[in-house]
N, C-alpha and C positions, 0 to 999 in steps of 0.2 A: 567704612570707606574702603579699608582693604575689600572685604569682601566683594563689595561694588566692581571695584578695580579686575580683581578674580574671574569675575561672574564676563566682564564687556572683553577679557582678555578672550577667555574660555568658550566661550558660549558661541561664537561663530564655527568654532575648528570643531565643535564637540556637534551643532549641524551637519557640516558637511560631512560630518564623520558616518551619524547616521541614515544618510539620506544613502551615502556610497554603499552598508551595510545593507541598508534595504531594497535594495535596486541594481547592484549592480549586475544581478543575473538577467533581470528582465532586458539591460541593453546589450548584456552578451547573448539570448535569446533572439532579438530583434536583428542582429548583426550577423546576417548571413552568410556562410561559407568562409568559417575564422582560418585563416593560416596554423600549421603544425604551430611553428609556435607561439601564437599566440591562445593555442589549445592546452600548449604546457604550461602557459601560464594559467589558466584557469584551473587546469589540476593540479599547479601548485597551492592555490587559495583556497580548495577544498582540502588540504592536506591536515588532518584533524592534528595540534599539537602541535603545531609550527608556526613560526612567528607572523607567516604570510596568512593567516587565517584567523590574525587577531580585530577583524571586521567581524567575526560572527559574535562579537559582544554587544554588539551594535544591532545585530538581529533579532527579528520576534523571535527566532525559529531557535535561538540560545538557550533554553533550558533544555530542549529538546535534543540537542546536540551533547549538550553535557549529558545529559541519562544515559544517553545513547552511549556515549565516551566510558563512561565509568560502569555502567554495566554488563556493554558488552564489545569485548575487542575486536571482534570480528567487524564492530560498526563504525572501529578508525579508518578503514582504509578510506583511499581517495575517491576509489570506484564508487562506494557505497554511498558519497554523499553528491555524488555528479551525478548519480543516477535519485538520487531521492529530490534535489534541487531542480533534476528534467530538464539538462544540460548537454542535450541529445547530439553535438558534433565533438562532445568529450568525449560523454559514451563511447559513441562509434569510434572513434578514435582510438580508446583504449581496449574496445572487443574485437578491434579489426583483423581476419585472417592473415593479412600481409606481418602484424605483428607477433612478437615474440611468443613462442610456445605459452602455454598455462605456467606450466612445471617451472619454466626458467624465470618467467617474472619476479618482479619484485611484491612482496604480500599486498601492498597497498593498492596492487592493481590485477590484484587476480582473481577470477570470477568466483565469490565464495554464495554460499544459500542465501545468508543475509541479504545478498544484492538483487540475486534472483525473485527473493521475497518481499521485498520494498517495491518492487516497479510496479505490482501489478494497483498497488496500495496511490500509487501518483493518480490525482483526479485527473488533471488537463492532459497530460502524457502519457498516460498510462500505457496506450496501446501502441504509442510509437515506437514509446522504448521494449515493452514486451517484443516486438518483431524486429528491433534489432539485436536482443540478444538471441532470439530463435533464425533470424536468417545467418547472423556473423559465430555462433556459438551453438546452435542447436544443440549437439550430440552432447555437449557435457552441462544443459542447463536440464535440474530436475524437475519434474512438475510436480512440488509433494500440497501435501493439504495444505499448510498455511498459503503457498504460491494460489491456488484457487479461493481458498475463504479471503482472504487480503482483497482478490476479486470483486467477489461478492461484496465488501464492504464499500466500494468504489461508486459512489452514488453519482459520479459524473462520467464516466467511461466502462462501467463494472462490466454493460451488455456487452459490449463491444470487444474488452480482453478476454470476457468468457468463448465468445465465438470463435476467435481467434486461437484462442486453446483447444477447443474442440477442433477446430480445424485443423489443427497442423498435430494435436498430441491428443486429440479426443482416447483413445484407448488409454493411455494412462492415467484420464482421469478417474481421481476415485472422488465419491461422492460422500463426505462422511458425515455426520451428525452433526460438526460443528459446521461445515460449510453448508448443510441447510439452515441450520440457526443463522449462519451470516446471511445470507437471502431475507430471513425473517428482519433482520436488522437493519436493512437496507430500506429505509422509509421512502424513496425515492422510485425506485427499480426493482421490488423486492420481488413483487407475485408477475413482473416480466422477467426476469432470472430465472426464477422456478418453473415459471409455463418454457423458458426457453431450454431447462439442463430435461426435463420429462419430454420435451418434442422432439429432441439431439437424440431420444434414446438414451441416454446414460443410466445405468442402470442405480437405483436408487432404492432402498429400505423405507417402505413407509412404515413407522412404528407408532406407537403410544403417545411416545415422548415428541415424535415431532409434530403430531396432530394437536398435543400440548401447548406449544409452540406458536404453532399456527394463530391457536387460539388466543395467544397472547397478543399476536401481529394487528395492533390498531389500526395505523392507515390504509389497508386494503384488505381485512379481514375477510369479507365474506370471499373475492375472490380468489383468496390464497388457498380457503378452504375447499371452495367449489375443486381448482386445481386437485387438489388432493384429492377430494372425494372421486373427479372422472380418475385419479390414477387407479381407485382401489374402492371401486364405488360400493362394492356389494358388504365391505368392513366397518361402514363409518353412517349411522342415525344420528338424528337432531339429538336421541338422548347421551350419545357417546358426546357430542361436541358440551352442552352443557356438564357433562364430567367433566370431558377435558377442560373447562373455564376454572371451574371449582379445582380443579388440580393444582393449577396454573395458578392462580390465584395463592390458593395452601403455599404452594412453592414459593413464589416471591415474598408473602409471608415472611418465610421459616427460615430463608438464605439470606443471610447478611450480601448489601451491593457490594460488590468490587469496584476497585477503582481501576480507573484508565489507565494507569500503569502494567495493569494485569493484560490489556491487549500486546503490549511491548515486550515485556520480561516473563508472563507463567502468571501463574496463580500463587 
């Protein structure tokens, strides 16, 4: 009976609880042109570790948060999680020229790599919030590898932030081993990525290892490979690509999987 009693007390507040937890971004998304402060409020409820943020218990996106919290500090601040949530009139709000220096803020709202490297990683916003850290922030946002492979892994806007990089920081992109592996990874966009960073010009190493790769690439294999072959056509026979299978093969083999943590934190 107690239980009972328990369960019809509890059981409505602990709904609405969830319902608020899971949705409240999407109607402050839908709710166009928020007032200053009801902007601060919202970056108060991203505030990692603060009472006002005890709705993310209540989220899918809760364990995720916690990893995040305890493995890496950099991923408390507020910016980092208004921008990974794609909570794009925070954002601007908190990247806005009119505001406070870099130096002078406070850490929780200072543009650090982590934030820079989460945005390109948002499927639905991806590109939004990418150009408003390059229109409001450009000069101190850096383009390093993970910012482009995070891209590439982007199966619902990856084309579209990659252009966008190229467009406005193409010279700084470097092209390295792992951000073609991320292109391989990309089941969705993979061999349009890769025909798209080879037609940019971007200058690229075709090697061994990522013809290996290539070869590994099941949903659009033969085109990825064609790709590759017009970059470097007079390197690569039918008999290299069967090596490379059997290589590929050996390799996955012989290497214990990683887990998905490893995309987050390192190997």
């Amino acid at each position: 009976m107690k239980g009972q009693q328990y369960r019809l007390q509890y059981i409505p507040q602990e709904g609405f609880l969830r319902y608020s937890g899971a949705y409240w971004m999407s109607h402050v998304k839908r709710s166009h042109n928020l007032g200053g402060e009801w902007i601060r409020k919202v970056v108060t409820l991203c505030e990692a570790g603060s009472e006002s943020a005890y709705w993310i218990s209540y989220h899918e996106g809760y364990s995720f948060w916690e990893l995040c919290r305890n493995h890496n500090t950099a991923r408390q601040q507020s910016l980092f999680w208004v921008a990974h949530w794609a909570l794009t009139e925070a954002v601007i709000f908190l990247v806005d020229d009119a505001g406070a220096e870099v130096s002078a803020r406070p850490y929780q709202y200072q543009i650090t790599q982590p934030i820079v490297e989460t945005v390109p990683w948002n499927e639905k916003n991806g590109k939004a919030l990418t150009r408003v850290l390059l229109d409001q922030r450009g000069v101190e946002i850096e383009i390093t590898e993970e910012v482009v492979w995070n891209a590439t892994l982007n199966e619902e806007s990856g084309e579209e932030i990659l252009n966008l990089l190229l467009d406005r920081r193409g010279a700084e992109l470097k092209i390295t081993q792992k951000v073609l592996r991320g292109t391989m990874t990309n089941l969705r966009d993979g061999s349009r990525l890769m025909r798209l960073l080879l037609n940019r010009g971007v200058e690229i190493k075709i090697t061994d290892k990522v013809y290996e790769h290539a070869a590994s690439y099941w949903h659009d294999k033969d085109e990825m490979m064609q790709l590759l072959r017009n970059r470097r056509a007079a390197d690569l026979n039918e008999a290299d690509v069967k090596e490379a299978d059997v290589k590929q093969a050996d390799l996955r083999a012989a290497e214990p999987r990683k887990g998905w943590l490893s995309y987050f934190f390192g190997s």
